[in-house]
C-alpha positions in Angstrom: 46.0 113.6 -15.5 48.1 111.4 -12.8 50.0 112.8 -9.7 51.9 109.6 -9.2 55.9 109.3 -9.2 57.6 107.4 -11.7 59.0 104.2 -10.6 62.6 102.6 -11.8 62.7 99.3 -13.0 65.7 97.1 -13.8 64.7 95.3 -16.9 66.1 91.3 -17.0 68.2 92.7 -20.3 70.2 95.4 -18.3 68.1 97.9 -19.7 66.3 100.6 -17.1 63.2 101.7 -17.6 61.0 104.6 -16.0 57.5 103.1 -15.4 54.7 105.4 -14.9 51.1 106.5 -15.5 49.3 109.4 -17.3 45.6 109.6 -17.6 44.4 106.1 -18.7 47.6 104.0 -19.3 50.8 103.0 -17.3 53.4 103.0 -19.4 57.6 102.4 -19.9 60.1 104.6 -21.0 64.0 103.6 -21.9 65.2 105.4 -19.3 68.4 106.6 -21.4 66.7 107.7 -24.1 63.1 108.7 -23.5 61.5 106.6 -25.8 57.7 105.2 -24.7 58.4 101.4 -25.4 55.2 100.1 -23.8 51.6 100.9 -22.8 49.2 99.2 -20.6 45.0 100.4 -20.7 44.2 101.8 -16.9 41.2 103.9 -17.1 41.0 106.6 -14.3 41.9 109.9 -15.0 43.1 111.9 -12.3 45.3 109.6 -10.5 47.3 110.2 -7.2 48.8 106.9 -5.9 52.4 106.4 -7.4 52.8 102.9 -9.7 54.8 100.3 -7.6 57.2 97.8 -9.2 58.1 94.5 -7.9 58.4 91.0 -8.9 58.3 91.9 -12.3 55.1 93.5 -12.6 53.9 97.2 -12.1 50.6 98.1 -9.7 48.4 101.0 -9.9 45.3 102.1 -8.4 43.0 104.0 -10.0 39.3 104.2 -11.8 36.4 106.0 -11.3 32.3 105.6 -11.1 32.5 102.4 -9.7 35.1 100.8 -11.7 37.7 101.5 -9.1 40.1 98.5 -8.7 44.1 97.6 -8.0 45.7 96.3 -10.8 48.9 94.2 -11.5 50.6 93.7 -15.0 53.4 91.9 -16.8 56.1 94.7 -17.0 57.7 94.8 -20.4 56.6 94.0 -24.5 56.2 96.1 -26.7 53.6 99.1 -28.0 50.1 99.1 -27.4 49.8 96.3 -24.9 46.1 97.2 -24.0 45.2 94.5 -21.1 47.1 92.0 -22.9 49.6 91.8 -20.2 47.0 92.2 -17.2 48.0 89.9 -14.7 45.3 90.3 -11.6 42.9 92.9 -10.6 41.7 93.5 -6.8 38.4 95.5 -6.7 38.6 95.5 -2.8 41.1 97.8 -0.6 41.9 100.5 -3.1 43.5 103.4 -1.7 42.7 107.0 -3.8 45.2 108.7 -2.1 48.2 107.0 -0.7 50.7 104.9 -3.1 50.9 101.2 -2.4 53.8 99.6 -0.5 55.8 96.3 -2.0 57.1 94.1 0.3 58.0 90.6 -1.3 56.2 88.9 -1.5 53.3 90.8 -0.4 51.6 94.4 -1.4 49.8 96.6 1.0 47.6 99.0 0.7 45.9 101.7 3.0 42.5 103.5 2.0 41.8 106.7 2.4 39.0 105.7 5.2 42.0 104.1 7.4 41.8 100.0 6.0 44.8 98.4 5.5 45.1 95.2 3.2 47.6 92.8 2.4 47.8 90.6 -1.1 49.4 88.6 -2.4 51.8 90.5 -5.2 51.7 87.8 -7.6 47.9 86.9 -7.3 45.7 89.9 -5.8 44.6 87.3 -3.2 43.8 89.0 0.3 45.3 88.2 3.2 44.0 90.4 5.5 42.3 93.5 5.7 42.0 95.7 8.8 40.7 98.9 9.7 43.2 101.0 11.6 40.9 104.1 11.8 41.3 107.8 11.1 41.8 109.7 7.3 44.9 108.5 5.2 47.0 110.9 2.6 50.2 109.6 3.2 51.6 106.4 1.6 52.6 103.5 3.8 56.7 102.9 3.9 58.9 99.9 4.9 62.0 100.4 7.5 63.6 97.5 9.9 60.5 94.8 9.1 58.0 97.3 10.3 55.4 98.9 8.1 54.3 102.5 9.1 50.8 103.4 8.2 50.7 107.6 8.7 47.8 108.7 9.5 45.8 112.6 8.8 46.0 113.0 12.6 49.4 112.4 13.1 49.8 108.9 14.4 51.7 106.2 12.9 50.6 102.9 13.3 53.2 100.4 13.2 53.1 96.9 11.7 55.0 93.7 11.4 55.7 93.2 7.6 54.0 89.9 7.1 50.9 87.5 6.5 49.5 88.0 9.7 48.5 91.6 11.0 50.8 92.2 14.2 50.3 95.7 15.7 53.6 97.0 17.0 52.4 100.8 18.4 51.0 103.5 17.4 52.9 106.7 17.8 50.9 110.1 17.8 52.6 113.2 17.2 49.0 115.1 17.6 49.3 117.6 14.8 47.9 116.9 11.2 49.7 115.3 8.7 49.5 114.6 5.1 53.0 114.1 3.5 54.5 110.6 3.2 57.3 110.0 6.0 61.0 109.8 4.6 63.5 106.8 5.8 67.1 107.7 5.6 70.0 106.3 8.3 68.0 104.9 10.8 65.4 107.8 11.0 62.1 108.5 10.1 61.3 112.1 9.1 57.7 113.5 8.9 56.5 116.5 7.9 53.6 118.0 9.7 51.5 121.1 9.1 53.8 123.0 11.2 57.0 121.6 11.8 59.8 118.5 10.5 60.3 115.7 13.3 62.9 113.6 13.2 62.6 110.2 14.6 65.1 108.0 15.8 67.4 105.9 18.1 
């Protein structure tokens, strides 16, 4: 079982594939065709956060009974890969809920229980790692250099993208809030238990 959303990835060859996890594996599809071309080993059924592609490798989150961790690995190959293409594994930071954000060269992550990490995408190495506070659902997104972290109660906090943690603002709206913001022209959209607000200039 896995709730994540597929992720597009632009293979060196030309080729597109559709990367994404089911039950204990992440795994590639030719995107034309169908066909499963590669599996990775991720144990951790039940699966929300979405697989993230960057840099030439894909990272979940996922795991269960203490074996919870973030890992990264080689995109591409062939069949049953296993771990044989495991690049890194992060055991701190992991978010249950809300997908991790890419932002070369760095990945961030926001936990459920409101801490917010930054690693290094190629190595797992930490940063930093702050705690913003409040409940997290939604999945952290990327507009102008800023990152938005959405929060349960309904306020954004608003980051410099970046190796240093730079607090920008934090914007409440003061109504709950689960669903991941949308970026499109400029705006921000967020959908709240009652209402759509749209955010811009």
């Amino acid at each position: 079982i896995s709730h994540g959303v597929p992720a597009i990835w632009n293979a060196p060859d030309g080729k597109v594939q559709v990367v994404s996890e089911a039950g204990d594996v992440v795994q590639g599809f030719d995107a034309p065709t169908g066909e499963r071309l590669w599996s990775s080993q991720v144990i951790g059924e039940g699966k929300v956060p979405s697989t993230v592609v960057g840099d030439g490798l894909v990272f979940t989150a996922g795991g269960w009974g203490g074996k919870e961790t973030i890992k990264a690995f080689k995109l591409g190959g062939q069949g049953d890969l296993k771990e044989s293409n495991l690049v890194w594994e992060q055991k701190k930071g992991m978010p249950k809920v809300p997908s991790m954000l890419y932002v070369k060269p760095h990945l961030y992550a926001i936990s459920d229980g409101g801490i917010a990490t930054c690693m290094k995408a190629a190595t797992g190495e930490i940063i930093w790692q702050e705690r913003i506070g409040g409940n997290f659902s939604a999945s952290p997104v990327f507009a102008e250099g800023r990152i938005n972290f959405l929060g349960d109660n309904g306020e954004t906090t608003v980051i410099e993208a970046g190796p240093e943690f730079k607090l920008l603002a934090k914007n409440p709206l003061g109504e709950k809030v689960q669903a991941s913001m949308a970026v499109s022209h400029g705006q921000l959209f967020i959908r709240t238990e009652k209402q759509l607000v749209c955010i811009g200039r």
